[in-house]
N, C-alpha and C positions, 0 to 999 in steps of 0.2 A: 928694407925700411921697417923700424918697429913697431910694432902696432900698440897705440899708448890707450889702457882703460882704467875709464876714473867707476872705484867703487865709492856707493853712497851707500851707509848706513843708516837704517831707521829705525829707532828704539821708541816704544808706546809708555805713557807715563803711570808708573801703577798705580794702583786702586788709594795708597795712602797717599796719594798728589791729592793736594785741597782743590776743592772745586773753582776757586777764585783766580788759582794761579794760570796766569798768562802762557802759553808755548814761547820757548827758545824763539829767538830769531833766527831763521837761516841765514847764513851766509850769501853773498849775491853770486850768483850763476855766473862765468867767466862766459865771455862769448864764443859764439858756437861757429866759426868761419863756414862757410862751404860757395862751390862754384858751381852757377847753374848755366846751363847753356840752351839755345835753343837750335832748332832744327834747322836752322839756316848756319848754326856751327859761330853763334855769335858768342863770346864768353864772357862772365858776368861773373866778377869775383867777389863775395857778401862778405864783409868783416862780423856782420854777426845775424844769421840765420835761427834763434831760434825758435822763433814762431811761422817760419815759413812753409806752407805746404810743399808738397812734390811737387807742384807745376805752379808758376810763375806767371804774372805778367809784369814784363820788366821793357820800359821804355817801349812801349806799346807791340813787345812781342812777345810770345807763348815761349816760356823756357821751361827745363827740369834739374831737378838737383842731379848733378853730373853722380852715377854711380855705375860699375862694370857691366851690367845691364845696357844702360841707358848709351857706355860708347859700345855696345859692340849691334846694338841698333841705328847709330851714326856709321859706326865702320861699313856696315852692308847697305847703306843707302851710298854710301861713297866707290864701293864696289861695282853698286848701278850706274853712277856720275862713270867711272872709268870706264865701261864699257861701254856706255855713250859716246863717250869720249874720242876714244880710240876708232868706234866706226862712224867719225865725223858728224855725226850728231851734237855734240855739245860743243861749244865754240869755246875757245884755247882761253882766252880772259875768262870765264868764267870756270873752267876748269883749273886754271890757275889758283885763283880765288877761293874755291873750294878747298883744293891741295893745301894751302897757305894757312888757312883756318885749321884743316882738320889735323894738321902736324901740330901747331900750337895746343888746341885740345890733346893731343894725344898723348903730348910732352904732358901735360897735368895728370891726365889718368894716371900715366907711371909713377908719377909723380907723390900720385895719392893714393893708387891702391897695388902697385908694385907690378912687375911684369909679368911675373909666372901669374899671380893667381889673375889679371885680364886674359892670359892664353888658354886658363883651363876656362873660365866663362864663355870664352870665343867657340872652344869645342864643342858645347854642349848648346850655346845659343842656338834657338829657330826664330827669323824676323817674326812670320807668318803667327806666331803663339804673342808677338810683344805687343804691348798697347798704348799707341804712341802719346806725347802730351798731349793733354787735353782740360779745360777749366771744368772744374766742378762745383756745384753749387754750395758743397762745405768750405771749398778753399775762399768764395768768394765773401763768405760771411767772418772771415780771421779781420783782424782789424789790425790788419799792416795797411801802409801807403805806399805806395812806389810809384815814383814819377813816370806819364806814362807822356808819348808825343801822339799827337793826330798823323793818322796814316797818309803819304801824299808819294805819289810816283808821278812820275817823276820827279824827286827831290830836288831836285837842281834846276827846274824849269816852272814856271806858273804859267798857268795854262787858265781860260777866261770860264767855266766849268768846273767844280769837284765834287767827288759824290764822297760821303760821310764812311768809312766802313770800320767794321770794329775788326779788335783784336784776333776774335776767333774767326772770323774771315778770313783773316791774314794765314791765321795760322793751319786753316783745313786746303788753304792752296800749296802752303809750305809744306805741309805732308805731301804733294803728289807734286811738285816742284821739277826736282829729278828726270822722274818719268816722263815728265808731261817734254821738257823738254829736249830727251832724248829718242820722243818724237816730232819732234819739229817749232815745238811751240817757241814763241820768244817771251822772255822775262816780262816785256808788257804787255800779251796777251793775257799773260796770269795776274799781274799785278794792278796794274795800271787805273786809279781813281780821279784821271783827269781830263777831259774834253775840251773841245771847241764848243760844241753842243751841250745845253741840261740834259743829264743822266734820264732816260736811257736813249736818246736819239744819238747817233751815230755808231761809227766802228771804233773806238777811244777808248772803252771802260771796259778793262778786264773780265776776268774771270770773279775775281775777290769780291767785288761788287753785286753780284747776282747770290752767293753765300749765305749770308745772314741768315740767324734765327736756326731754324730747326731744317733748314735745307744742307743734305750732305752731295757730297760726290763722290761718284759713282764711278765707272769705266772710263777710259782716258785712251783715246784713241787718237792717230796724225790728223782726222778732218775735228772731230768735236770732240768732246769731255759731258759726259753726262750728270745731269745734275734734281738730286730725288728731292721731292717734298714730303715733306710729315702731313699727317692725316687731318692738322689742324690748319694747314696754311690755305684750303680754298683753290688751290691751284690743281694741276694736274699732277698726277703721282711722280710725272718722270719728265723730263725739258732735259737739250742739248741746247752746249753753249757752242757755238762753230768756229774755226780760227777762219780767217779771211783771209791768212798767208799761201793758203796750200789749196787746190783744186776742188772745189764741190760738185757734185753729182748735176746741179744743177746750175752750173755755170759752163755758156759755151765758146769756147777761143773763135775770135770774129779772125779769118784769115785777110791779109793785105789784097 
């Protein structure tokens, strides 16, 4: 594929330009396409990007402008999906699902930045050195709009309870997604904003929900997932959030 570059020329108006005269008008900027994606491998194709920052929020998820970088950080999160996978840790629909997405994406990379030069990225990539999306407080101040939806899990079900959670909640569980559930976890332990019960009584309300603000996450283990607080929140430095799928130290099997 050939690689198309637009040179701009700029010339300064010399010294015998009258002071009154007005600048050229530039010509209008043709639009700038580009496709961003988010970490859930959802694909978003912009007909005209160019006021958009590197990280997105696009219909209420954290995406990034797709660049060989950014897939060959999808590709090794997808390396962990299979390896899940294959040692029956991740359940076949949703490995599917994944698979489905990330071929789609992949067809674009090649698409857009050619095969060879994503194979030399791929060699030289360490996940461990990338820095995954994340909103920043300059992206938040551009004055683009994009439609965004309230977040609700299960979508297809309303349930008499939901707790409010934003974008970057969404997306700091979507970074450990994978992992979490190639140990054990299920998609609505991590996800899930909806109860029988007002948030927080019961077992109903995810992971995503306790997120917010300046709380990150931490180690990601089959019984809990740790979850750190910032030095501003009042709370304890460190809380685990526990799955109630899988055995606790302190639950004991009542025999018949």
């Amino acid at each position: 594929m050939s690689l198309l570059k637009t040179m701009i020329k700029h010339t300064a108006g010399g010294q015998e330009a009258s002071a009154g005269c007005e600048p050229p008008l530039l010509p209008p900027q043709p639009p700038q396409p580009a496709i961003y994606v988010s970490t859930g491998l959802d694909i978003h194709e912009i007909e005209d990007a160019r006021d958009w920052p590197e990280d997105m929020e696009i219909d209420g998820t954290l995406c990034r402008r797709l660049s060989p970088e950014y897939f060959a950080w999808l590709r090794s999160r997808m390396v962990t999906a299979q390896t899940a996978h294959k040692a029956g840790k991740l359940p076949e629909d949703a490995w599917n699902t994944l698979r489905q997405r990330f071929n789609a994406m992949q067809e674009l990379s090649i698409r857009e930045f050619g095969e060879e030069h994503l194979q030399e990225v791929l060699q030289s990539f360490s996940p461990k050195n990338y820095q995954p999306p994340a909103l920043r407080p300059e992206s938040q101040e551009k004055p683009v709009e994009v439609p965004r939806k309230d977040w609700i899990y299960p979508g297809n079900q309303a349930w008499k309870c939901k707790q409010p959670v934003t974008s970057q909640a969404v997306a700091k569980v979507d970074a450990i997604r994978e992992e979490a559930m190639a140990k054990g976890w299920s998609e609505a332990r991590l996800f899930q904003n909806q109860g029988r019960f007002r948030f927080p009584c019961g077992e109903d309300y995810g992971l995503v929900c306790f997120v917010d603000g300046d709380q990150e996450i931490g180690e990601v283990t089959e019984r809990s997932i740790e979850i750190i607080h910032g030095p501003k929140s009042g709370r304890p430095s460190t809380l685990r959030f526990y799955n109630p799928d899988v055995p606790q130290p302190w639950m004991k099997k009542v025999e018949d």
